[in-house]
N, C-alpha and C positions, 0 to 999 in steps of 0.2 A: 477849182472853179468849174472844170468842167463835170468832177462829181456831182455838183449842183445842178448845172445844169441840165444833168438826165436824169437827174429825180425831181427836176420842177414837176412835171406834173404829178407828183404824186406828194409835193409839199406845199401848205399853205404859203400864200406869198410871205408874211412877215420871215417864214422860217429859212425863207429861199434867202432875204437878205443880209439874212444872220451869216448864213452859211458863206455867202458871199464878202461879206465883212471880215469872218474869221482866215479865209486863205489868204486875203491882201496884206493882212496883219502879218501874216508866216511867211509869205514873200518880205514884205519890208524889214522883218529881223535877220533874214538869210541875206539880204543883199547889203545892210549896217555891219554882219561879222564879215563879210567876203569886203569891203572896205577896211577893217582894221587889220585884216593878215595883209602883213608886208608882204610882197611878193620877193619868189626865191632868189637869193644873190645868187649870178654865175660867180663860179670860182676864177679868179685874179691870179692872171700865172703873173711870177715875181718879174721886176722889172731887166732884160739883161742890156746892161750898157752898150750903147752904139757905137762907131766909131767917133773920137773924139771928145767924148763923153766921160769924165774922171771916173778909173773902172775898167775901160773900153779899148779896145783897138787903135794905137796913137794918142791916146788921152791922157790925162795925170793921173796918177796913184790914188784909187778912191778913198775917200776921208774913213779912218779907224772910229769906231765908236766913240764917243762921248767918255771918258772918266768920269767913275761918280765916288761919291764921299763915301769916307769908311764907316763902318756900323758905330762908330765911337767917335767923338767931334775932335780932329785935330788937334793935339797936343801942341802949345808952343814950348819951345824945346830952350831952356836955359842955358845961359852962358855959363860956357867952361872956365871954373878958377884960373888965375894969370899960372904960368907954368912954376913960376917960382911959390907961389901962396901954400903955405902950411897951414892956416889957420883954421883952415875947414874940416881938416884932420884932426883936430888937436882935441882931448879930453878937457871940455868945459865945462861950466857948473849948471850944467843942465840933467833934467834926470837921464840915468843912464841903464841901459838895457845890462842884459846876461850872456856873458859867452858861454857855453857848455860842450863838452863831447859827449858823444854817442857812438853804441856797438852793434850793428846788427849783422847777419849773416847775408850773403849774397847767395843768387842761385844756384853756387857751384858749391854751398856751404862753409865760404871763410867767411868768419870774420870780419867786418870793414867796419873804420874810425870815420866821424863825419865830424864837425863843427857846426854847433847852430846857434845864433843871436834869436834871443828873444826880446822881443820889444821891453819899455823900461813901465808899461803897466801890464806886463802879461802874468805876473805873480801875484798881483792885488787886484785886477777887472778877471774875475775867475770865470764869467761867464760870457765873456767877447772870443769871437773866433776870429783867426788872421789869415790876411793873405800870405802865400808864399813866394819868397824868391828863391832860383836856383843857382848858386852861383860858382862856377867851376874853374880852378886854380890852373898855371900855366904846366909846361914841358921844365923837369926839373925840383919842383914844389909838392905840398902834400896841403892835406884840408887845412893844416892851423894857416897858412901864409897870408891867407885874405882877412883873418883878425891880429895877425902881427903887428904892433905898434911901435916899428920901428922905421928908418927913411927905408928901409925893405921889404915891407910887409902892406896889406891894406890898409890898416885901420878901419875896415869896414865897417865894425860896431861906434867907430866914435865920429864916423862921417853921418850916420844912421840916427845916431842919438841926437847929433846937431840939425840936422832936419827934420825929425819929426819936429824937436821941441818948439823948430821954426815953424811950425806948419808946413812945410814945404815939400813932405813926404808921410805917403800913409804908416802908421803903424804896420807892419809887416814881420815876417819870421822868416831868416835866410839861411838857408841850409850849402853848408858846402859840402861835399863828398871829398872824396883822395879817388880821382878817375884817372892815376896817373898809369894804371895798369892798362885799363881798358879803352883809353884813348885814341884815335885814328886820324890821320891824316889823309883817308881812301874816303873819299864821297859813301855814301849809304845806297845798297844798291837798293832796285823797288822794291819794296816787300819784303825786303830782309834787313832785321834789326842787326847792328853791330853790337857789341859785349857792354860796351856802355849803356844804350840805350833800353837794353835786356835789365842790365843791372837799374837803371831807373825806374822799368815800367814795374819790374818784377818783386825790389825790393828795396828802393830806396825812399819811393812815394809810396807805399803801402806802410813802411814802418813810422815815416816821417805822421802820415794824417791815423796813424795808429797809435800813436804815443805824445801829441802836442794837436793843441787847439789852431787847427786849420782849416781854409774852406778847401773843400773837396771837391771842386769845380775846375773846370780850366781858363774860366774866367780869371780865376785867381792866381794862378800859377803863370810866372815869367821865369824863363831861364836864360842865361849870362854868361860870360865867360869870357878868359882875356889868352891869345895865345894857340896854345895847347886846348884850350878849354873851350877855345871860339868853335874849334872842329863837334864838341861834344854838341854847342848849341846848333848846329846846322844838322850833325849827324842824326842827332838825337829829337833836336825842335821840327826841323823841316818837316818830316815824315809823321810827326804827330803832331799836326796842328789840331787833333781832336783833344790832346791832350796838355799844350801850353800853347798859350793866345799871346805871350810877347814874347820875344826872341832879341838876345842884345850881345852883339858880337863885338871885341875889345881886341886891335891887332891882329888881327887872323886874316886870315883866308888861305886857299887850297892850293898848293904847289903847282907849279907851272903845268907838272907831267899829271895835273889831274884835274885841270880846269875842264877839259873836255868833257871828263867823264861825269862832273858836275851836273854839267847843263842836261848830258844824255840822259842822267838818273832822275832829276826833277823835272824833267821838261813838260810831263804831263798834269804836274801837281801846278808848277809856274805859269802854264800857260792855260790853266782853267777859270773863267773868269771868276768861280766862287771865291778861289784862295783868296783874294784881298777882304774878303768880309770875314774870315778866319783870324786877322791881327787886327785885333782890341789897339793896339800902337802901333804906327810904322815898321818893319823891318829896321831896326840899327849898327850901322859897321860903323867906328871910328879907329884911324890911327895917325900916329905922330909924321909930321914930313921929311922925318930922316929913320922911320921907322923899316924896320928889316920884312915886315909885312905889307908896308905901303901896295907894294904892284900886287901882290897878291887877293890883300882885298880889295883892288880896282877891278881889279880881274872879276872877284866874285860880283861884284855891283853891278859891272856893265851885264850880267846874264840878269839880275833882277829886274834892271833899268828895260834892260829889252822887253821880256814880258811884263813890265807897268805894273810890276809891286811894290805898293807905297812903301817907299824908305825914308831916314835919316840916315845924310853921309856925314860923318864930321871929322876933319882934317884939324890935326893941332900941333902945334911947337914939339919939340922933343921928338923923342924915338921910340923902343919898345922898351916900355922902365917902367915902372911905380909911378911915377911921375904924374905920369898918362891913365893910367889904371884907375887911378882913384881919383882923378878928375872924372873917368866915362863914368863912374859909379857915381858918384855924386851926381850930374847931369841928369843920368836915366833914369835915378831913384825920385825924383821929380815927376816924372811922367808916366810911370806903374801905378797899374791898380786906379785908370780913370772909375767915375763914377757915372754906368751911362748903362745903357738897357740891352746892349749885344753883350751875346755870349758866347 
């Protein structure tokens, strides 16, 4: 405006008011955007509790975050057959899967024997691929014992066959190894794989999705085990949760003189809030109430229950037996391989 007004005299009026017209315009758009910019937030120091204050100096224990749901919606978890029922084991006339062995070399170059059930359409749907289970025999036992069909054995393939046929379990492929060598009762320290663990990443899941229609994901893959075999799934599951998404532990847990070293070795895996969104299923331990592993895996639970990873505990009749075994197996194989959009 005052441009104008020192060249009035040397502009005709109409042009003096133009000119006057156009800077009120460029005022009023400059003073509309300087109303739309919010002005600057100061920065908000965090709140530190007072005294009295839950938190604070004399105050209650401040409230822990909120739990929230797992990536996969809640499994309701089946009742375990009554201690005495065989029927659920029992070959019926339903269709029935394939037991087979298998030889592949380990990383040290032996040799090793495995058992695997194939589901009872994986010879005639030749273009379905399946989920995997891994399921690992106790202290004492070799691969065939979990398809033994005797009151000694699992009977895994004909607990497997009666639930698919029920609906009540996915189609799946179960692989058992002989980890009777490479086994450990020593928690896994960080960062360093035990002989088992090696012997899975190295070269029992490499030949397994190498030579059978399986998915190749860790979505798909749970591993198991009763015992002897419960160490392999902690030793081997815990530390690669990049690698199996269920983890299902059958009588086990970690000897007295190695609870501690437990908690030291996972503490940073357990107490990160991502791990719960790593199991597709709850963590599961189950053993019998006169079982010779009861306190041991109380022991291991009360370190999951601390840091708040979603589990299943299940307590049941009997001991450490068959009994027991092939009830956990039937239960869990129920709740593998949800159908849901975490992976």
């Amino acid at each position: 405006m005052l441009k104008c007004a020192a060249q009035f005299p040397l502009l005709p009026l109409w042009e003096f008011r133009f000119c006057i017209l156009l800077m009120m315009l460029a005022g009023s758009l400059t003073l509309a955007r300087a109303q739309q910019t919010p002005p600057a937030q100061a920065a908000t120091a965090p709140h530190v509790p007072g005294r009295g204050e839950p938190g604070g100096p004399g105050g209650p224990p401040a409230m822990p975050p909120m739990p929230k749901a797992g990536v996969c919606p809640l499994p309701i978890l089946p009742a375990l057959p009554a201690y005495a029922d065989t029927n659920f084991f029992q070959s019926t006339e339903v269709p029935h899967g394939k037991v087979e062995e298998a030889t592949y070399k380990d990383y040290s170059g032996v040799d090793k024997r495995l058992h695997l059930y194939l589901p009872p359409d994986y010879q005639t749907n030749t273009t379905a691929t399946y989920p995997v289970l891994y399921l690992n025999h106790g202290g004492g036992d070799d691969d065939s014992k979990w398809t033994a069909n005797d009151i000694r054995g699992g009977s895994a393939n004909f607990i497997l066959d009666n639930l698919i046929a029920a609906g009540k379990a996915k189609p799946m492929v179960v692989v058992m190894p002989n980890t009777h060598e490479c086994a450990s009762a020593i928690p896994s320290a960080p960062g360093k794989d035990d002989a088992c663990t090696q012997e899975y990443l190295k070269d029992i899941i490499p030949y397994v999705e190498g030579h059978y229609r399986v998915k190749p994901d860790r979505a798909d893959r749970a591993l198991a085990g009763l015992s002897m075999g419960g160490f392999v799934v902690m030793n081997t599951g815990l530390p690669h949760l990049d690698t199996f998404s269920e983890l299902f532990v059958y009588s086990s847990g970690y000897f007295p003189d190695q609870q501690k070293a437990f908690e030291e070795n996972f503490e940073q895996l357990l107490k990160d809030p991502q791990t719960n969104d790593l199991f597709r299923v709850p963590f599961y331990m189950s053993a019998g109430e006169t079982d010779i592993a009861l306190r041991n895996g109380q022991a291991v639970m009360a370190v999951i229950n601390k840091y708040g990873i979603r589990n299943f505990w299940v307590l049941s009749s009997g001991g450490h037996e068959w009994a027991n075994w092939r009830r956990s197996l039937y239960q869990t194989a129920q709740i593998m391989f949800p159908d849901c959009g975490g992976k």
